[in-house]
VEXGURO-759577 format. One record per residue: residue in one letter; x, y, z of N, C-alpha, C in turn. Coordinates in steps of 0.001 Angstrom, whole numbers, padded with zeros to 6 digits, always signed. Layout:
VEXGURO-759577
AXYZXYZXYZ...
***
This chain:
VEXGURO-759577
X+167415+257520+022118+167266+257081+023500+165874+256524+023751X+164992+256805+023296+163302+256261+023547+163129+255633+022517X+163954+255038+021691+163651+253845+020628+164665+252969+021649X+165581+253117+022217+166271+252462+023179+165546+251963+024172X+164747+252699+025024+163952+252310+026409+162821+251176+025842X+162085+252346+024919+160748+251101+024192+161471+249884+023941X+162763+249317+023486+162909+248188+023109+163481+247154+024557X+164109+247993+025170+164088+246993+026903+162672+246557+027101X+161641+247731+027164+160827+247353+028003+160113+245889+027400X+159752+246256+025631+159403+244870+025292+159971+244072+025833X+161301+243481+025597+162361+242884+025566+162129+242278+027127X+161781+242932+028175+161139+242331+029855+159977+241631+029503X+159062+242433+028984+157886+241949+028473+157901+240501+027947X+158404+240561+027172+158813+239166+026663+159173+237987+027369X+160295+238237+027818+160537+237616+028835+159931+237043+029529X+159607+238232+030152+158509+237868+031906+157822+236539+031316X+156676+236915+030511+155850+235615+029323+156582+234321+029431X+157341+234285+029145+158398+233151+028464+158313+232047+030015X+159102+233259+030938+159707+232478+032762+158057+231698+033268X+156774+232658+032752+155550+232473+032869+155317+230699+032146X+155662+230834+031331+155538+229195+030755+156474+228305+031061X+157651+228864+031989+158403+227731+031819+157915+226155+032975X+156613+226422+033791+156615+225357+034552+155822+224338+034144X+154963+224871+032873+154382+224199+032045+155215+222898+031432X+156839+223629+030929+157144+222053+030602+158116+221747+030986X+158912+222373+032265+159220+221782+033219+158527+221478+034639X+157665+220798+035319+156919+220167+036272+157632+220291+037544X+158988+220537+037587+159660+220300+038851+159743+221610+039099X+159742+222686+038753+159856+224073+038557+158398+224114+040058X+157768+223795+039664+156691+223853+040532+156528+223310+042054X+157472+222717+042274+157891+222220+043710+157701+220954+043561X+157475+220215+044466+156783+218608+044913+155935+218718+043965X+154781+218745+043850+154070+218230+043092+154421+217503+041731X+155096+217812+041046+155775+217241+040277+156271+216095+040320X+156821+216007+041404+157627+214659+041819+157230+213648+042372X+156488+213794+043414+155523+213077+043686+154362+212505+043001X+154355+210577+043332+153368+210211+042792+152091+210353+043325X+151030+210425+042303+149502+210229+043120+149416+209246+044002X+148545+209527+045300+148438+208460+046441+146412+208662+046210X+146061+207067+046205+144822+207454+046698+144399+207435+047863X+143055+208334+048275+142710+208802+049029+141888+207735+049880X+142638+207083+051261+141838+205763+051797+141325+206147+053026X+141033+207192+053435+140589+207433+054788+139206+207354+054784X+138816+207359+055897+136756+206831+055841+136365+205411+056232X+135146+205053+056573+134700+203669+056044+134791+203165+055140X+134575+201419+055221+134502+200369+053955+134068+199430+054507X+133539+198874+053748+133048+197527+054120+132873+196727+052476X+133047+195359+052736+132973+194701+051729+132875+192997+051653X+133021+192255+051148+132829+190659+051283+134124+189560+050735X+134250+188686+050804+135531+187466+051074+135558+186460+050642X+135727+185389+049989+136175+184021+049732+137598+183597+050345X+137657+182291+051223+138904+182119+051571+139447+180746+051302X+140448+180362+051696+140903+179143+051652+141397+179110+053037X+141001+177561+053891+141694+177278+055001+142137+176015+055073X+143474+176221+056079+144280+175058+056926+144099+174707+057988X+143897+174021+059072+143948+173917+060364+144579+173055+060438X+145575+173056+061842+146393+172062+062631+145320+171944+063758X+145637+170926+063859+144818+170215+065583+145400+168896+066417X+145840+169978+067292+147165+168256+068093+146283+168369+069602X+145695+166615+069123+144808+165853+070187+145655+165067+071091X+146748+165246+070819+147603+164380+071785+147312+164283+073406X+146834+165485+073887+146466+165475+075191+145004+165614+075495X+144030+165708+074155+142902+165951+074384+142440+164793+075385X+141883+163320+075968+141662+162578+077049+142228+162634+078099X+143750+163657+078440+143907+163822+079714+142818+164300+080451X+142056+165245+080619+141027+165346+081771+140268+164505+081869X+139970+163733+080716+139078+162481+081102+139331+161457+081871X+141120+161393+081552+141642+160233+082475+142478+160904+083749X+141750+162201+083927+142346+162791+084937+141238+162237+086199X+140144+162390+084995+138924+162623+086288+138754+160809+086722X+138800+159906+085864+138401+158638+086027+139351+157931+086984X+140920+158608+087246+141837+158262+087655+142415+158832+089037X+141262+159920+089074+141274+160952+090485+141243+159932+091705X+142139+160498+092780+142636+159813+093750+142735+158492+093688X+143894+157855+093010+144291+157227+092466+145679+157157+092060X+146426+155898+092152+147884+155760+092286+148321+156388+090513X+146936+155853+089806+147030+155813+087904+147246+157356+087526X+146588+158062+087985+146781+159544+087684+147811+160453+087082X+148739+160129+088106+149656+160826+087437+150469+160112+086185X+150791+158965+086122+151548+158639+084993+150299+158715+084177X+149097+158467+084095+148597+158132+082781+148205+160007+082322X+148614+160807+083138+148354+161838+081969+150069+162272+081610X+150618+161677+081247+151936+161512+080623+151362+161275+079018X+150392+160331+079071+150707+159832+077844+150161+159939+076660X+150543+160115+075704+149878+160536+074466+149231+159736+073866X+147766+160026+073790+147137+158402+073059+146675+159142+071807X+145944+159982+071246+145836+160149+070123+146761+161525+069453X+146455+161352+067967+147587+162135+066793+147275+163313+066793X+147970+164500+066206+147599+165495+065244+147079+165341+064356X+146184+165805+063788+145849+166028+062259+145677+167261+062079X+145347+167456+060749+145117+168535+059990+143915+168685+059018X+143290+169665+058532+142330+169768+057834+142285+171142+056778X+141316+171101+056457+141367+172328+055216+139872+171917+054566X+139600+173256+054421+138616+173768+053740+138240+174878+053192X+137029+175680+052898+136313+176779+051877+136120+177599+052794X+135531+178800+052908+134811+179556+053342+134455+180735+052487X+133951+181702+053453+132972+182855+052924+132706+183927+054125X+133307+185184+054390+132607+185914+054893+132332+187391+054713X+132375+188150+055407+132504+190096+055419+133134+190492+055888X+133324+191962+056080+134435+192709+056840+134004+194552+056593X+134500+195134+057280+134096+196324+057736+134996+197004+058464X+135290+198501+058412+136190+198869+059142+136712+200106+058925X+137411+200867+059210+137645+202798+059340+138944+202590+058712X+139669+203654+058280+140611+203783+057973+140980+205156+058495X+141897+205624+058684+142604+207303+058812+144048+207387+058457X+144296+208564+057650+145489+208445+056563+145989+210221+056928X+147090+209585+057394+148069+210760+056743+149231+210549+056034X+149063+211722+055440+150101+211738+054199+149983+209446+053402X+151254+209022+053275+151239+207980+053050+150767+206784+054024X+150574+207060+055169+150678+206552+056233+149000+206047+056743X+148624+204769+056876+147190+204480+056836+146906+204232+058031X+146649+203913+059000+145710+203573+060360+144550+203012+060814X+144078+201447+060787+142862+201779+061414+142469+200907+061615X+141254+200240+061773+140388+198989+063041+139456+198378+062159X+139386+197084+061822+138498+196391+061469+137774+195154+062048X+136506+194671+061641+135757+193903+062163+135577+192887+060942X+136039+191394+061219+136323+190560+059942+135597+189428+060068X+134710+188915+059699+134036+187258+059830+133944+186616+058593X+134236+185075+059240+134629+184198+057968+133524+182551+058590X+132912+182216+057770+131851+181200+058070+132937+179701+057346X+132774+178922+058008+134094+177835+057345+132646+176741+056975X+133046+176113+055904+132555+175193+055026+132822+173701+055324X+132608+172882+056444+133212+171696+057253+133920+171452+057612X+135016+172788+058251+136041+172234+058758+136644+171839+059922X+136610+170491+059838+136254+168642+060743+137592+168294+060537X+137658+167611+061875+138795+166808+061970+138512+165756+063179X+139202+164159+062913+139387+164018+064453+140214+162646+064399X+140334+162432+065673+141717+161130+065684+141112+159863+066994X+141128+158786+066575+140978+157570+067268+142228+156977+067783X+142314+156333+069120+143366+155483+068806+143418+154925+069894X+144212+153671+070283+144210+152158+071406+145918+152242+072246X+145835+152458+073221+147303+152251+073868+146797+150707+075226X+147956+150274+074882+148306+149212+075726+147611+147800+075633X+147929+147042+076557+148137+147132+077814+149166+147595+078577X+149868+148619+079209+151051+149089+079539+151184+148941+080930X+152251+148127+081331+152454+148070+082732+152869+149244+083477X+152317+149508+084450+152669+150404+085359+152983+150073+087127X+154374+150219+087456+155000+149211+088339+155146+149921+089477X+154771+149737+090649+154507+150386+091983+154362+151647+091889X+153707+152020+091191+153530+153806+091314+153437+154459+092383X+153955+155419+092541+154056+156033+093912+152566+156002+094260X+153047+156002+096162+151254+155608+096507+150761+154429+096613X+151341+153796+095792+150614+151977+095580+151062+151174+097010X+152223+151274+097716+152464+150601+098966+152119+149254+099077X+152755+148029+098268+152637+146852+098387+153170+146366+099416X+152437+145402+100137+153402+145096+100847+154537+144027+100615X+155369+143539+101605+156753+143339+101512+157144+141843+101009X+157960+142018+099664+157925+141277+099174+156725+140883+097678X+156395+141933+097835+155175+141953+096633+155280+142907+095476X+155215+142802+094434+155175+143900+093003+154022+144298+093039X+153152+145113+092427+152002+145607+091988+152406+146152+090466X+152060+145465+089771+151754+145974+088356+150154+146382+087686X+150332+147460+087392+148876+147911+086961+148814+147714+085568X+147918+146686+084592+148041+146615+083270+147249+147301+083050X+147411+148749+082695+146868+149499+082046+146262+149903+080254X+145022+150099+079958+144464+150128+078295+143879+151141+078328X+144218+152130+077454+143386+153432+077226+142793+152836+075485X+141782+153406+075566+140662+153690+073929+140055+155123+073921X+140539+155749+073220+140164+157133+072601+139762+157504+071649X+139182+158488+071469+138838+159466+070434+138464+161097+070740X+138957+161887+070135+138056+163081+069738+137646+163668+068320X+137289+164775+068458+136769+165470+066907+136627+166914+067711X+136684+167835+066306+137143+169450+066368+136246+169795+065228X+135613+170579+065430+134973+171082+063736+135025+172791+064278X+135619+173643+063176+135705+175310+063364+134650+175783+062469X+133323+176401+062664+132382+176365+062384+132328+178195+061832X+132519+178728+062690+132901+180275+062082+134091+181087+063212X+134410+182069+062836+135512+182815+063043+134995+184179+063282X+135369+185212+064089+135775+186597+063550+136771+186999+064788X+136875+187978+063704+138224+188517+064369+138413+190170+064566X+138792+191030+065774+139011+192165+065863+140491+192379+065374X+140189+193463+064619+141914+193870+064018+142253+195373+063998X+143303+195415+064590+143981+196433+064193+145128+196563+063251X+144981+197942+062451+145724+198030+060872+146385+199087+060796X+147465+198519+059907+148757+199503+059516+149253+199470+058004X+149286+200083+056870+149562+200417+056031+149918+201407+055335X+150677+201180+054093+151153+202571+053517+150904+202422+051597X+150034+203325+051945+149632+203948+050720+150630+204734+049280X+150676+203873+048436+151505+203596+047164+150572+203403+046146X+150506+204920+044882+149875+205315+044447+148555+204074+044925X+148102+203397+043941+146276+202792+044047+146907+201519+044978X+148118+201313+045663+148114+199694+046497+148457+200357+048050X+147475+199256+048592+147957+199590+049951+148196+198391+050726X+149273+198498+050835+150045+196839+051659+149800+197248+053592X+149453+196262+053955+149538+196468+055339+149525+195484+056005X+149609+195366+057696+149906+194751+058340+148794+194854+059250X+148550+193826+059949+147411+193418+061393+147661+192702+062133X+147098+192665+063110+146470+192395+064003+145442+192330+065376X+145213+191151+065902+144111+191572+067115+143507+190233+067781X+142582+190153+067766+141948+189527+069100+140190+188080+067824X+141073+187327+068223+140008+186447+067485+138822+185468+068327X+138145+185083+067972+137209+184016+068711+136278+183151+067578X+136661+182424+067639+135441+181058+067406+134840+180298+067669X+134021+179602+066694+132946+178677+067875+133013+177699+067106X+132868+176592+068086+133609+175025+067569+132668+174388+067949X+132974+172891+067668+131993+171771+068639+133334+170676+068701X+133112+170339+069899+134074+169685+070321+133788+168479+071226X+134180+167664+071071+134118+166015+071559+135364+165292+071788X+134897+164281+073183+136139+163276+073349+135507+162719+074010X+135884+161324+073880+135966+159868+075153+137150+159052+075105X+136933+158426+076565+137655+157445+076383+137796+156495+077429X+138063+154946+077170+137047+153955+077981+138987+153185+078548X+138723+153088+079678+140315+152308+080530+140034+151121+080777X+140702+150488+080818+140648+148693+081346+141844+148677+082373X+141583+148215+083790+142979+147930+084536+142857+146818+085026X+143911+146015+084942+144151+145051+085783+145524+144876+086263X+145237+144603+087811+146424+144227+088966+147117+143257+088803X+148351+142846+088937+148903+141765+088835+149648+141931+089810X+149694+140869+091011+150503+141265+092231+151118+139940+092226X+152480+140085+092103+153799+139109+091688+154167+139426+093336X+154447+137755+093817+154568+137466+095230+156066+137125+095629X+157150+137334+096174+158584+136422+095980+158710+136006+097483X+158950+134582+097582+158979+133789+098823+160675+133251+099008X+160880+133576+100354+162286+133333+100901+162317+132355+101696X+163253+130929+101256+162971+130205+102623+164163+129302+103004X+164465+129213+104393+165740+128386+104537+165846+127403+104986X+166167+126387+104501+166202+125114+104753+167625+124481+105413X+168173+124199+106423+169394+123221+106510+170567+124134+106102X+170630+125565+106328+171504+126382+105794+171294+127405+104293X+169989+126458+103565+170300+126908+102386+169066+127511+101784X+169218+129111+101331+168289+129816+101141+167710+130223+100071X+166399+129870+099700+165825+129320+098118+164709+131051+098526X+165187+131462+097118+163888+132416+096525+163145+131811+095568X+162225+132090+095574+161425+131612+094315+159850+132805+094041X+159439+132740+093067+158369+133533+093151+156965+132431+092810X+155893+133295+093705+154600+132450+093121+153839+132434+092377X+152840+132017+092223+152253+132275+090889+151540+133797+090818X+151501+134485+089975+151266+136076+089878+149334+135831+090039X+148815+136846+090684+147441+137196+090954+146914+138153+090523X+145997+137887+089467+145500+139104+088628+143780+139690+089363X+143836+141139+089303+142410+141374+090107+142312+142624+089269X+140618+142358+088562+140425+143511+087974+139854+145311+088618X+140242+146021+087867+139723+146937+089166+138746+147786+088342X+137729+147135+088907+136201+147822+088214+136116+149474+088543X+136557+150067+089592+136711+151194+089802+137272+152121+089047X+138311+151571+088320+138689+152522+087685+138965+152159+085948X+137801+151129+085766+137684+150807+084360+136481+151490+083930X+136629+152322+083524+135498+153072+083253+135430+153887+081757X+134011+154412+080826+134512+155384+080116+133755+156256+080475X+134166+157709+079768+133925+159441+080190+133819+159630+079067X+132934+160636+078571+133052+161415+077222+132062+162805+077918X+132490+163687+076848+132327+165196+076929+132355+165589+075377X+131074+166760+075640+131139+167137+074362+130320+168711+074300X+131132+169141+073281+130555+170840+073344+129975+171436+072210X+129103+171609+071748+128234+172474+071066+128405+173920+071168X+128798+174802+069941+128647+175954+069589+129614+176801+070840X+131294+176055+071160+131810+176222+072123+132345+177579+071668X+132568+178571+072156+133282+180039+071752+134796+180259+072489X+135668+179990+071758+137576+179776+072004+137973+180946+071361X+138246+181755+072574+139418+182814+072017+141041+182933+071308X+141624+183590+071166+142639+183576+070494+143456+184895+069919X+144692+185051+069318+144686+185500+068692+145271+185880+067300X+144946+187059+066802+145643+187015+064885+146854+187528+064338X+146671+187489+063164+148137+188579+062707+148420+187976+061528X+148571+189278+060542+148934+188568+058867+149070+189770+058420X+149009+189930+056888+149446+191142+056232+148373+190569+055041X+148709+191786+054037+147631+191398+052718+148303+193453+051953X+147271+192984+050738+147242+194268+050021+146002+194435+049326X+145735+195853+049312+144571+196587+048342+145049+197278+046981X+144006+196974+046372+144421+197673+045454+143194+198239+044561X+143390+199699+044689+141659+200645+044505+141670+200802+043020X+140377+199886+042440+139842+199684+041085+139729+200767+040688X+138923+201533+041189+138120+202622+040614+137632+203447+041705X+137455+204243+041308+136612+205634+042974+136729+204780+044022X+135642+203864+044729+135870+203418+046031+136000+202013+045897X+135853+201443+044812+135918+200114+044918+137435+199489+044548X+137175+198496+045800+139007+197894+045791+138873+196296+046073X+139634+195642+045249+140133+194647+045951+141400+194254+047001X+141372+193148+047402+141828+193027+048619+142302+191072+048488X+143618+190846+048753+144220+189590+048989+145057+189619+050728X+144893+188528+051267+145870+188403+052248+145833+187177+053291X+146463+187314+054160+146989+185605+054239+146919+186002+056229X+146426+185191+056451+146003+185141+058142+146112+183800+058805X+147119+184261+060092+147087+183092+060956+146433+183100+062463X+145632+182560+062723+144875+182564+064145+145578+181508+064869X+146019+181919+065980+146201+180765+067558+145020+180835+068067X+144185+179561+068941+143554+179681+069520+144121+178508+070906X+143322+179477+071930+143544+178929+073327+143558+177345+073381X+143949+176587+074214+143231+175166+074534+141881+175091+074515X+141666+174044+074041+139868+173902+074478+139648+172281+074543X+139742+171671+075647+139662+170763+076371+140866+170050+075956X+141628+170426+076355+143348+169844+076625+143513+169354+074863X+142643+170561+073309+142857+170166+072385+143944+171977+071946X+144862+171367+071388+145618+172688+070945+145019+173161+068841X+144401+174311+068971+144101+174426+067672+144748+175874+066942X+145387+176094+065530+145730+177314+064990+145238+176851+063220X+145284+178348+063235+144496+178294+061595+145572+179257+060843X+145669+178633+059242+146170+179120+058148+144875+179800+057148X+145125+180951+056665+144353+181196+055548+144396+182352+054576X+143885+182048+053463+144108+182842+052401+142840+183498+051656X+142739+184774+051677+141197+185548+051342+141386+186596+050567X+140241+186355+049597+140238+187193+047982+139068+188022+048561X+139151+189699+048388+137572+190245+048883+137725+190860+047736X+136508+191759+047582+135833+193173+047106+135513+193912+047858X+136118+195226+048316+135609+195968+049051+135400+197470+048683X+134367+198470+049476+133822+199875+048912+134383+201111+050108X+134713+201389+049401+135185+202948+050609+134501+203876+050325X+133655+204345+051719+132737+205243+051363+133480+206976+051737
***
């Protein structure tokens, strides 16, 4: 009987040992941890630096309406001539270079947080010229010829502007999720830049007042018209130009990108951003772009 007991008790002994190693080489034995992949740790400050690539759209189509708003003020011309589109869209593209900075707070997979982003642009200029008319414009409301008379206004617009986006930054707010060393996320926020901005543009009008005469002779009643009378109208041939230096146009952002942490705190960073910005003198402007950083999490 006690060569019996002594050999259970080893026999637990043993055992016990054995259940003792088994999480060693099974990993799941041990709960989650096992199963779960490593996430790195992104909460804290960072700050770091940028190379980008940019696009800009810029539709001048209405940029000389206020000019020919103002030259045309109280005035029959006014309203139709800001109808009309005298110069193009274009587009541009260029380099840049800037920094960025910003908090992060993480739970579990889940990232959070606010950055401060500036990007210095490398000439990026644009601008559009262009000639409309002479275009008739035929009793415009207001004009009140009198009876029997046309009023045609031969109207000529000559334009130009130019746009140059000189630097950028942008307030952002951030959302991402942390996958082992990549962190993909999403933004946005509140942008502003500073531009220089220019336009003119010089009108030519002339009146042509077409006369039609009714007359009866012996029963029989002849129209005919007379010879047309042209009168230039110095008043409102005029040019205007405006121009802005180091103008600051709000706007705003939104894009996505990903990190991906090199080593302890250092990470790179790709992602792709589009800015709207407000009107800025009846010019509509938005930006495309694409930015390679290095950044440090402290």
């Amino acid at each position: 009987m006690r060569r019996f007991l002594l050999a259970a008790v080893m026999f637990g002994a043993a055992s016990g040992a054995r259940a003792a190693d088994l999480p060693d080489y099974f990993p799941a034995l041990r709960g989650s941890e096992g199963l779960s992949t490593a996430t790195r740790n992104w909460d804290g400050w960072y700050a770091g630096g940028q190379v980008g690539y940019e696009t800009s759209s810029v539709d001048f189509s209405q940029s000389v309406v206020g000019l020919t708003n103002f030259i045309f003020r109280n005035s029959v011309l006014q309203q139709p001539t800001s109808q009309w589109s005298l110069l193009n869209k274009a587009n541009m593209q260029g380099t840049g270079f800037g920094a960025f900075g910003g908090r992060n707070w993480q739970w579990d997979d889940l990232v959070f947080g606010f950055e401060a982003n500036y990007n210095y642009m490398n000439r990026l200029a644009s601008s559009s010229s262009s000639s409309i008319g002479p275009l008739g414009i035929v009793n415009p409301a207001g004009s009140m010829p009198p009876p029997n008379h046309t009023y045609t206004y031969n109207t000529t617009l000559t334009g130009k502007a130019a746009l140059q986006i000189k630097d950028v930054l942008t307030l952002r707010g951030r959302a991402g999720w942390a996958a082992g060393n990549f962190l993909p996320y999403v933004f946005g926020g509140l942008a502003v830049g500073r531009m220089d901005v220019s336009r003119s543009v010089t009108s030519n009008v002339v009146l042509r007042d077409d006369q039609t005469v009714t007359t009866t002779i012996n029963g029989t009643t002849t129209t005919f018209n007379l010879n047309p009378v042209f009168s230039p109208q110095p008043q409102v041939s005029l040019t205007s130009s405006q121009e802005r230096t180091n103008n600051f146009v709000v706007g705003w952002t939104g894009g996505l990108g990903t990190e991906y942490m090199v080593w302890d705190g250092l990470f790179l960073r790709g992602e792709w951003e589009y800015i709207k910005f407000v009107s800025v003198m009846n010019t509509s402007v938005s930006m495309n772009s694409l930015h390679v950083g290095l950044g440090y999490k402290f």
